[in-house]
TITORVO-633379 format. One record per residue (C-alpha): x, y, z; residue in three letters; residue number from 1. Coordinates in nm, 3 decimals, padded with zeros to 5 digits, always signed. Each point is the difference from the previous one (the first is absolute). Layout:
BEGIN
pt xx->X	yy->Y	zz->Z	r->ALA	k->NUM
...
# end
This chain:
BEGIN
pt xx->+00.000	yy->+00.000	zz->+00.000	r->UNK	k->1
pt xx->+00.125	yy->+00.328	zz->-00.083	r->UNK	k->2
pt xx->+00.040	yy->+00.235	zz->+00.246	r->UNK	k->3
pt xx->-00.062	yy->+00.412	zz->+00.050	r->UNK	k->4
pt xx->+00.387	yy->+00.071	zz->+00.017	r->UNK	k->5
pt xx->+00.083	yy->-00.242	zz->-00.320	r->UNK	k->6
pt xx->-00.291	yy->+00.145	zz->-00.188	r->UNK	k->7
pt xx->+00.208	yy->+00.353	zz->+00.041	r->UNK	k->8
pt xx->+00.323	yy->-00.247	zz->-00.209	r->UNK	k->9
pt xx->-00.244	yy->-00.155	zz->-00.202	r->UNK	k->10
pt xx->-00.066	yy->+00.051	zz->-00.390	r->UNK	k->11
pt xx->-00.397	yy->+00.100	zz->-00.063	r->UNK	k->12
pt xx->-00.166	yy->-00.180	zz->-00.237	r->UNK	k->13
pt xx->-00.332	yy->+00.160	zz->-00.112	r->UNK	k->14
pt xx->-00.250	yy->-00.236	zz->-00.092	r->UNK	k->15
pt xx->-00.297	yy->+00.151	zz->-00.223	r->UNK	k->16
pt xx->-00.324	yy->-00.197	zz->-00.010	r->UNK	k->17
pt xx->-00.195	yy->-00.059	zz->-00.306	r->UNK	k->18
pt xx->-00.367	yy->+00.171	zz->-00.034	r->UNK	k->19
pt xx->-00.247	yy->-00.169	zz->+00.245	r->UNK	k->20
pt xx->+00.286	yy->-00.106	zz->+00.257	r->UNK	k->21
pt xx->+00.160	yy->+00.099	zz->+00.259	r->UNK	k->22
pt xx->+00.321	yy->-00.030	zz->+00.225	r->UNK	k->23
pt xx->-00.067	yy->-00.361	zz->+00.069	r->UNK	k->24
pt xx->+00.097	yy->-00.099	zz->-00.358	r->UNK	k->25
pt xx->+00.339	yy->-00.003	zz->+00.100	r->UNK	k->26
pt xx->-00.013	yy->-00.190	zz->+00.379	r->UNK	k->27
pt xx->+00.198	yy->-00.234	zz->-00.162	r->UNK	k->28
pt xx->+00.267	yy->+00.203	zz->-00.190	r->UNK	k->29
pt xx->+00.046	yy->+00.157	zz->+00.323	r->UNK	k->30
pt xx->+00.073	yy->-00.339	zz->+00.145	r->UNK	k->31
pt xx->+00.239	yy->-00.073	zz->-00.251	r->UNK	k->32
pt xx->+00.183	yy->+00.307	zz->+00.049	r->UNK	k->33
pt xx->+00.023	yy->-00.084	zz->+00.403	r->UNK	k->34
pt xx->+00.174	yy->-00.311	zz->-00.081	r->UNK	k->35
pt xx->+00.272	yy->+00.178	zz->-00.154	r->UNK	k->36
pt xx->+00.178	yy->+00.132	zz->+00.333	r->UNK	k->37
pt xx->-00.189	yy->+00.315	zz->+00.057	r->UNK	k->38
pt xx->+00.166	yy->+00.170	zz->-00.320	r->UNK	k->39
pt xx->-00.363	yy->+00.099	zz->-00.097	r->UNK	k->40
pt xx->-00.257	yy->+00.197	zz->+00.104	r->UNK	k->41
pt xx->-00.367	yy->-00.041	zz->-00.151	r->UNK	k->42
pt xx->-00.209	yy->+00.317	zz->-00.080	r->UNK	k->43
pt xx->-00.311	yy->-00.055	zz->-00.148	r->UNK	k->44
pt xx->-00.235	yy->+00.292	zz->+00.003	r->UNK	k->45
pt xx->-00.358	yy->-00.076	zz->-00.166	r->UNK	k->46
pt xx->-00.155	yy->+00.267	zz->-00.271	r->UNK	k->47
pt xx->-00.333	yy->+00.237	zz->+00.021	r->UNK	k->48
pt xx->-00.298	yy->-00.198	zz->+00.041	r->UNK	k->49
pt xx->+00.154	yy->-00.221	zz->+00.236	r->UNK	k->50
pt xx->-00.195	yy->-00.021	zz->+00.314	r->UNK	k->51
pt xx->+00.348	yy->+00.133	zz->+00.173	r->UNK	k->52
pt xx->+00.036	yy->+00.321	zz->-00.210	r->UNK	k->53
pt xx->-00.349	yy->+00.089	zz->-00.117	r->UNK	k->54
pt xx->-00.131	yy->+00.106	zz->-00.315	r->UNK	k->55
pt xx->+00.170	yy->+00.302	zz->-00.248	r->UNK	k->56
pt xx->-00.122	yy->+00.272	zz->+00.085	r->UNK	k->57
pt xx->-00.160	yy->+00.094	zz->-00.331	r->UNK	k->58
pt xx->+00.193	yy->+00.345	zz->+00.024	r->UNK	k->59
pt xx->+00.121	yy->-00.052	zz->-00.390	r->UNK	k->60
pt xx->-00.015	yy->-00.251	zz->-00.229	r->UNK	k->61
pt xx->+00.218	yy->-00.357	zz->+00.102	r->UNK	k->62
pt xx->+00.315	yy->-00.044	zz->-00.148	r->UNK	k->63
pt xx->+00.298	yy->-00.258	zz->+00.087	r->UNK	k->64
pt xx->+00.243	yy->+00.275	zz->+00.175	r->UNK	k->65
pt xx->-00.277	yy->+00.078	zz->+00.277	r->UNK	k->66
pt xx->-00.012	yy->-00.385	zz->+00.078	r->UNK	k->67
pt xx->+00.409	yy->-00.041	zz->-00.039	r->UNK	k->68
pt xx->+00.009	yy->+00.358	zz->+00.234	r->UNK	k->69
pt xx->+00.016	yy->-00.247	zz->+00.311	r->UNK	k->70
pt xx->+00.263	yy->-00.200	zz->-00.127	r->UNK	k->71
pt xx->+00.228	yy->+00.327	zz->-00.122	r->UNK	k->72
pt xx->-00.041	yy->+00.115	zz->+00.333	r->UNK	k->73
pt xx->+00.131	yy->-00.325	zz->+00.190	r->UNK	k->74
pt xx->+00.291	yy->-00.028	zz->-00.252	r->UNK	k->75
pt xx->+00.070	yy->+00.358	zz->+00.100	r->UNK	k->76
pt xx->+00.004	yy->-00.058	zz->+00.379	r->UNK	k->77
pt xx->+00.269	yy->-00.331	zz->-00.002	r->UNK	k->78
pt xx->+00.348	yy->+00.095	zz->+00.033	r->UNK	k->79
pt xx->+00.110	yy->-00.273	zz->-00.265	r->UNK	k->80
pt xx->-00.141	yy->-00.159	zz->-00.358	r->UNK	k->81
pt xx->-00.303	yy->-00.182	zz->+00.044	r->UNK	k->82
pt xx->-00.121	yy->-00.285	zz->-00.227	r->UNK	k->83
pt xx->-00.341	yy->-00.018	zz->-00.138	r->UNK	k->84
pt xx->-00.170	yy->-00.250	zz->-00.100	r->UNK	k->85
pt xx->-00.393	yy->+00.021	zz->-00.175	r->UNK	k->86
pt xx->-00.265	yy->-00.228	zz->-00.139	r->UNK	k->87
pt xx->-00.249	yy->+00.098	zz->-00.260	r->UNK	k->88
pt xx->-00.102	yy->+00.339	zz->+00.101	r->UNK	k->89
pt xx->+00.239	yy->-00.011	zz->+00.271	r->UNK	k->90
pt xx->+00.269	yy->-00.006	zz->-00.254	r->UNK	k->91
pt xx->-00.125	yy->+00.280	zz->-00.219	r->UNK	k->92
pt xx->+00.045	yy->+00.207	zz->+00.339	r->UNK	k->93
pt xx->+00.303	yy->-00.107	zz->+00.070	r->UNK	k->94
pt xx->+00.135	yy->+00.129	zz->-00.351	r->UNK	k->95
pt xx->-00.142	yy->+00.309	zz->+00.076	r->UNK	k->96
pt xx->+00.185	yy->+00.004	zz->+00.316	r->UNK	k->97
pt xx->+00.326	yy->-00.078	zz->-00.159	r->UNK	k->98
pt xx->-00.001	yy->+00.278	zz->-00.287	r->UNK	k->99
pt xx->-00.083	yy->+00.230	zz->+00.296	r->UNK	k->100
pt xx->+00.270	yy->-00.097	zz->+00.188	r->UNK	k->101
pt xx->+00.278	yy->-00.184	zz->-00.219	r->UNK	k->102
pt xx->+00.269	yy->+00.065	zz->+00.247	r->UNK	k->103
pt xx->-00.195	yy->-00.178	zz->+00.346	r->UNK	k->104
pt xx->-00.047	yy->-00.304	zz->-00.225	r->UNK	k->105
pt xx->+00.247	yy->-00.306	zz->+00.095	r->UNK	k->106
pt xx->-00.197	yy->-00.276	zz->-00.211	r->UNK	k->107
pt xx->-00.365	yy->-00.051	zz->-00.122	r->UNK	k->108
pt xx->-00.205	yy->-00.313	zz->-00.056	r->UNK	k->109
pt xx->-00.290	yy->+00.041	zz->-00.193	r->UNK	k->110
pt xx->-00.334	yy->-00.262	zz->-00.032	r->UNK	k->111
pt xx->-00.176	yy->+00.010	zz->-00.299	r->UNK	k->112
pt xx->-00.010	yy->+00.380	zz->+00.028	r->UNK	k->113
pt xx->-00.336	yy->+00.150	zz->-00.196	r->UNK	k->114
pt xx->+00.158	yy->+00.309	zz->-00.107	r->UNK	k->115
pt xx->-00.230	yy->+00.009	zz->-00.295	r->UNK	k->116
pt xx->+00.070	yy->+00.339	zz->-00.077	r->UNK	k->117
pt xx->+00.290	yy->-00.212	zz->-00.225	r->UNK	k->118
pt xx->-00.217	yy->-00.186	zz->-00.224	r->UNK	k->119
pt xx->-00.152	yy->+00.303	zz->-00.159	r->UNK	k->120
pt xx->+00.359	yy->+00.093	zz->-00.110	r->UNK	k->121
pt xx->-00.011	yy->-00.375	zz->-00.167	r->UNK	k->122
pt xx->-00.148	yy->+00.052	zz->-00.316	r->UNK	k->123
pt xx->-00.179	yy->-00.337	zz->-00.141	r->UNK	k->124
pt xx->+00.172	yy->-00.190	zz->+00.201	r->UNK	k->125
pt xx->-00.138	yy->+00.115	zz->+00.293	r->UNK	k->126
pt xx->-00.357	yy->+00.111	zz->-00.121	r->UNK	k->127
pt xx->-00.143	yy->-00.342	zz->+00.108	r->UNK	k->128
pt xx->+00.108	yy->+00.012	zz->+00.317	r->UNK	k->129
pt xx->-00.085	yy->+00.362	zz->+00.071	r->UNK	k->130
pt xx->-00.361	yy->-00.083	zz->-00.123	r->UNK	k->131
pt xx->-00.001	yy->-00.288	zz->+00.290	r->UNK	k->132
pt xx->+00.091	yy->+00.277	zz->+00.220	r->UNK	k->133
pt xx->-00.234	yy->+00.203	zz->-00.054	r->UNK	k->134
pt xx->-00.253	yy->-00.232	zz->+00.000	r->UNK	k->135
pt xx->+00.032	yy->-00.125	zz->+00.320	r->UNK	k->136
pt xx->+00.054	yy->+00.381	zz->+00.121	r->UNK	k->137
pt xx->-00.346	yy->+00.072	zz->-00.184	r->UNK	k->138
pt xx->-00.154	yy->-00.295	zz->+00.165	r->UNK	k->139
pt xx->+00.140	yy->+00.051	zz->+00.309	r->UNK	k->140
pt xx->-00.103	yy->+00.383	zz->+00.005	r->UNK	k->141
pt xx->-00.385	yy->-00.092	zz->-00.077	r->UNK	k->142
pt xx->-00.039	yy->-00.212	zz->+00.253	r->UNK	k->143
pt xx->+00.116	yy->+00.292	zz->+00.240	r->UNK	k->144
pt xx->-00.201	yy->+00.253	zz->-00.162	r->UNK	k->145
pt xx->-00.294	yy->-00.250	zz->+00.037	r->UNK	k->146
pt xx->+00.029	yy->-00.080	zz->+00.337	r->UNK	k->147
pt xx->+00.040	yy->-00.346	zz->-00.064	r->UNK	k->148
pt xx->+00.317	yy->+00.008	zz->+00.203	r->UNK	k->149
pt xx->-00.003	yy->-00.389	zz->+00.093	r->UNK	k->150
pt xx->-00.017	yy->-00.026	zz->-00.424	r->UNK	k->151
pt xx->+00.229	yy->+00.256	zz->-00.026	r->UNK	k->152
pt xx->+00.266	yy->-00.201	zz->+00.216	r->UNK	k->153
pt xx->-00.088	yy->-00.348	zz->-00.118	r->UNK	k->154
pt xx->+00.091	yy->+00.075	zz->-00.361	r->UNK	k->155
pt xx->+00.323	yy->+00.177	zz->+00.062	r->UNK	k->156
pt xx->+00.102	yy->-00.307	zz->+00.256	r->UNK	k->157
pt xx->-00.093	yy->-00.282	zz->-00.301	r->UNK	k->158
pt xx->+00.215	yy->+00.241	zz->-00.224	r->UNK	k->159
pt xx->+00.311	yy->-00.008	zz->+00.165	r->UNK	k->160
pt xx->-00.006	yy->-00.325	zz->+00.214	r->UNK	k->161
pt xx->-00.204	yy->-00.240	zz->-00.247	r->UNK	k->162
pt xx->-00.331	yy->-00.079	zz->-00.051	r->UNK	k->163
pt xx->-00.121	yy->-00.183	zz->+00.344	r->UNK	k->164
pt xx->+00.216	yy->+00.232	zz->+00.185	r->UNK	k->165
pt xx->-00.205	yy->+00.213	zz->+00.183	r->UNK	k->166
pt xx->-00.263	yy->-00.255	zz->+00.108	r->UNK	k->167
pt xx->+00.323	yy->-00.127	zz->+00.124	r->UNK	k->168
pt xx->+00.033	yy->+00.242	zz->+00.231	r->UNK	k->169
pt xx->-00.113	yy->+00.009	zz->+00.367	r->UNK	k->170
pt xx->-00.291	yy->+00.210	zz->+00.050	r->UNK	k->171
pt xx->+00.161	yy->+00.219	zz->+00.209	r->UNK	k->172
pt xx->+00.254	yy->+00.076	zz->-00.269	r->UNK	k->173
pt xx->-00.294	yy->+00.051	zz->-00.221	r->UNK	k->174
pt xx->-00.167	yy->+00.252	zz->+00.231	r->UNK	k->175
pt xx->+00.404	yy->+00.219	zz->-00.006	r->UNK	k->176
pt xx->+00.019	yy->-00.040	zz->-00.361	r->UNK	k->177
pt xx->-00.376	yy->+00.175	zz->-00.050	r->UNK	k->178
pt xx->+00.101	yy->+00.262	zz->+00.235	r->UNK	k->179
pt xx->+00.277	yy->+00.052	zz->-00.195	r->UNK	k->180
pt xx->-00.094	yy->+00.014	zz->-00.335	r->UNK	k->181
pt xx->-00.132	yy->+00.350	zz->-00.048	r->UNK	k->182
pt xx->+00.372	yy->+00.065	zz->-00.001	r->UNK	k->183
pt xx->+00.106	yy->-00.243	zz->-00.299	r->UNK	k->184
pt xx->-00.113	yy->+00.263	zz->-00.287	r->UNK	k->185
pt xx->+00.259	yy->+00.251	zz->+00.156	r->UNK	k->186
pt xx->+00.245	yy->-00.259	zz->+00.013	r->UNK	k->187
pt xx->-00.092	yy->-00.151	zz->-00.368	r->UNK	k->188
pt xx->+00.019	yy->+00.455	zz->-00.152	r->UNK	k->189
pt xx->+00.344	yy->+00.045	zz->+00.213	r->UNK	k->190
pt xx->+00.151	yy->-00.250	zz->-00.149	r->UNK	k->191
pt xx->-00.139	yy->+00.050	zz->-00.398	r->UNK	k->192
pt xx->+00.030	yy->+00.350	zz->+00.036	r->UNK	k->193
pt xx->+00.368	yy->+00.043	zz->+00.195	r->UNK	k->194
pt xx->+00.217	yy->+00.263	zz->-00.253	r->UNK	k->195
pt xx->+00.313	yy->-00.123	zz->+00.017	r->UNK	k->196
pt xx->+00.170	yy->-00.115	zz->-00.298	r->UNK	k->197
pt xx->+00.094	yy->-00.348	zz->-00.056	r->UNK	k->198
pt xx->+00.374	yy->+00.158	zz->-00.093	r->UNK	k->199
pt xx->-00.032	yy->+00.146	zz->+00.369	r->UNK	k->200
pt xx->+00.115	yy->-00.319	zz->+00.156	r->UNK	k->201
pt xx->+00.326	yy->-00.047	zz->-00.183	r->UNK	k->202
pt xx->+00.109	yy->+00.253	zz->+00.296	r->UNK	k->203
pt xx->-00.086	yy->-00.250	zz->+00.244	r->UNK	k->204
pt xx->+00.362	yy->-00.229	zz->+00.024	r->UNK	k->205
pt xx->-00.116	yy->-00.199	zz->+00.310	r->UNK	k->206
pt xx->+00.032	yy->-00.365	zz->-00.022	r->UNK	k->207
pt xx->-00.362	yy->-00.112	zz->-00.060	r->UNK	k->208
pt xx->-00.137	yy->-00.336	zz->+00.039	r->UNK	k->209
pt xx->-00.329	yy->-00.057	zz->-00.219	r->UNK	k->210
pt xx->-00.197	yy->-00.290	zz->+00.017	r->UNK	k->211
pt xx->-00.327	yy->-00.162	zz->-00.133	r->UNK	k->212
pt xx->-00.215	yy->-00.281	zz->+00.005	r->UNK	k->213
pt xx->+00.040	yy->-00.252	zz->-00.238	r->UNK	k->214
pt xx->-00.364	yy->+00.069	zz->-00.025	r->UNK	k->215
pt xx->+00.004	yy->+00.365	zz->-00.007	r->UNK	k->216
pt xx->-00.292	yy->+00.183	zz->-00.191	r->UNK	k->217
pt xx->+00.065	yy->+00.112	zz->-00.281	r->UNK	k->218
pt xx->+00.041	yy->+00.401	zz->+00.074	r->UNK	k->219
pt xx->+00.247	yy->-00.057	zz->+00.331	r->UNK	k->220
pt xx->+00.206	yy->-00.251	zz->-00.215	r->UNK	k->221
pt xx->+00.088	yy->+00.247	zz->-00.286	r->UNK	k->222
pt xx->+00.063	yy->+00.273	zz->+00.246	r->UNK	k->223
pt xx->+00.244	yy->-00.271	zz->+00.198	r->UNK	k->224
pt xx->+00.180	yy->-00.099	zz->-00.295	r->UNK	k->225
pt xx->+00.006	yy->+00.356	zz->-00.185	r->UNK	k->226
pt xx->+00.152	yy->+00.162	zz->+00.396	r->UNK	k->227
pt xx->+00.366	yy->-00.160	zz->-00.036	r->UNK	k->228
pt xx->+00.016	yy->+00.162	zz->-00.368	r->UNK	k->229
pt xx->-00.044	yy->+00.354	zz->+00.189	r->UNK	k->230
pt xx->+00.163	yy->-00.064	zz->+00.295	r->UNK	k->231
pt xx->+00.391	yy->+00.011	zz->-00.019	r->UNK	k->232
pt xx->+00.064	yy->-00.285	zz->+00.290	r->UNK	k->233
pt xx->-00.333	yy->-00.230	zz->+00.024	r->UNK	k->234
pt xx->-00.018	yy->-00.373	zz->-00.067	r->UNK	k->235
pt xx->-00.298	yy->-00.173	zz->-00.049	r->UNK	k->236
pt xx->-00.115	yy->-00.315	zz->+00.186	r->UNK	k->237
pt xx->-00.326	yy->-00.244	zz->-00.054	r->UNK	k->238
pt xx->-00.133	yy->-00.163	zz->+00.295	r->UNK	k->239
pt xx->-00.157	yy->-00.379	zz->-00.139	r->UNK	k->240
pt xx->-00.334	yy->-00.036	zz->+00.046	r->UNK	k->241
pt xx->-00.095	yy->+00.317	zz->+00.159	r->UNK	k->242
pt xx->-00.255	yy->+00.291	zz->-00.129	r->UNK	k->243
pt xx->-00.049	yy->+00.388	zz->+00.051	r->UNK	k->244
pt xx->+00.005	yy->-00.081	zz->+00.377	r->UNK	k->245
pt xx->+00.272	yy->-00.215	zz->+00.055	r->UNK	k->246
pt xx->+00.137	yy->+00.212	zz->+00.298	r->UNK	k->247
pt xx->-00.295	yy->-00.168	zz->+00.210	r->UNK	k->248
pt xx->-00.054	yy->-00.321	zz->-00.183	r->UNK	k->249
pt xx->+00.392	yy->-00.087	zz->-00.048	r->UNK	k->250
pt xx->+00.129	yy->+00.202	zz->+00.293	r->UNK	k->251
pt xx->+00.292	yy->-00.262	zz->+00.102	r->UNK	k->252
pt xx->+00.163	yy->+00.065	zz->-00.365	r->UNK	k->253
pt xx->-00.100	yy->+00.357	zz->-00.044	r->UNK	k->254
pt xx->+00.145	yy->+00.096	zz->+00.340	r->UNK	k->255
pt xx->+00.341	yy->-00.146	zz->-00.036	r->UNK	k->256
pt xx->+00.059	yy->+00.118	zz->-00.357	r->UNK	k->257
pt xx->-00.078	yy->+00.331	zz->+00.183	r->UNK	k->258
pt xx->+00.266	yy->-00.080	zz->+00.281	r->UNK	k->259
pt xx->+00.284	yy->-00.140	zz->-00.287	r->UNK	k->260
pt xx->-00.053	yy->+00.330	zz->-00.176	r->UNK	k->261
pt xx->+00.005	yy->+00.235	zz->+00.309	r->UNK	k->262
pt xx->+00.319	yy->-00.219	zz->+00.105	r->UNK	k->263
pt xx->+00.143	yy->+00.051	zz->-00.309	r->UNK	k->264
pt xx->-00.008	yy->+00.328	zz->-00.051	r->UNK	k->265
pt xx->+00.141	yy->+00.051	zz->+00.360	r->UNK	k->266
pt xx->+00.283	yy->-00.240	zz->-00.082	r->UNK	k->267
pt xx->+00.108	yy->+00.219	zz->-00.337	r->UNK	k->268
pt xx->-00.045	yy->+00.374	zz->+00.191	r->UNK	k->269
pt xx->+00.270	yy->-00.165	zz->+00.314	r->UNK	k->270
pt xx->+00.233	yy->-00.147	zz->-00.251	r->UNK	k->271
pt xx->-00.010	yy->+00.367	zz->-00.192	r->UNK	k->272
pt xx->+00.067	yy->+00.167	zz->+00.350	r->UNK	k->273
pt xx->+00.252	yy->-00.214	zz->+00.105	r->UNK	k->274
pt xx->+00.177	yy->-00.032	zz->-00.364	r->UNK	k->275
# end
């Protein structure tokens, strides 16, 4: 167990959630990161709409820098690099939070991240898959609009886990998720509509770990295998067997490919400093 005075020597890692979880996604990376001698610290702070933070506050319109604000402002108060690690929409945040702050960034990890703001820059090739997008945004949106909330939350659940996989769910996961779900067509805009250039990330030269399901849909895959093309130091993994949410449903292998990376890049920065 990590304690207060070697969390103050330990390296954060901040763990973003994907749309519809929370911090418990990554109990188990945080395990994982306990077993390796206290080096690491887990930070996992959950997104507006969250029972824990609340709703936006409807001030403006959404957009993916006033959800990645929380994570700038972490990485700001650390007195080293952190690492960051996202899934799905948790990863589109956490490339926000890396162009914002380049310098605080020691390695990032990225899960299927749905920055679909990248497959309108695609041309045919990614036409198909930005159609599925919005599709499922469209559908998504109705049901919110509707008040069919319990709908609403079913469909985008079958979307990204499989069909069967929210009837999978326990009911009171069911009962969160509709809570939630007025938030998912803010999430779904922020990430279609976020400005930044695909050419912006070829500023980004952090070591980045991207992975996918060998089961990925469609949209998450392209944008998983078209990342280490823009990014000057990712690699791209495939988990076997696992889908859009293998964080949760192939946690064991997600996790340590997470740890090997984070390892990694600690390993090359020492043998700089020391060479």
């Amino acid at each position: 167990m990590t304690t207060l005075d070697d969390e103050s020597r330990a390296a954060p890692v901040i763990a973003l959630h994907c749309s519809g979880a929370g911090a418990n996604q990554w109990r188990q990376l945080g395990e994982t990161l306990d077993s390796l001698s206290g080096r690491y610290a887990l930070i996992a702070p959950e997104h507006y709409g969250c029972d824990s933070v609340g709703p936006w506050s409807g001030e403006r319109a959404f957009t993916l820098a006033d959800e990645a604000a929380r994570t700038v402002a972490i990485i700001d108060e650390q007195r080293g690099k952190v690492h960051l690690v996202g899934h799905s929409y948790g990863g589109g945040v956490a490339l926000r939070a890396a162009l914002e702050r380049p310098h605080g960034v020691a390695s990032i990890t990225l899960y299927e991240p749905s920055a679909f703001h990248l497959l309108k820059g695609m041309g045919a090739r990614g036409a198909a898959e930005f159609a599925e997008i919005l599709a499922i945004a469209s559908l998504t949106a109705e049901g919110v609009v509707a008040g069919d909330l319990r709908g609403a939350a079913s469909s985008f659940v079958d979307y990204w886990g499989g069909r069967g996989a929210w009837s999978a769910l326990r009911p009171s996961v069911q009962a969160m998720l509709t809570r939630w779900v007025p938030k998912a067509p803010l999430d779904f805009r922020a990430l279609i509509h976020e400005p930044t250039p695909a050419s912006a990330y070829a500023d980004l030269r952090i070591p980045t770990l991207v992975m996918r399901g060998e089961h990925a849909p469609a949209p998450t895959r392209l944008i998983a295998e078209t990342l280490p093309a823009l990014l000057p130091s990712a690699q791209l993994i495939v988990v076997p067997d696992a889908g859009h949410m293998g964080p949760l449903t192939h946690a064991h292998a997600v996790n340590a490919a997470i740890a090997r990376h984070i390892e990694a890049c600690d390993s090359r920065a020492d043998e700089t400093l020391t060479g």
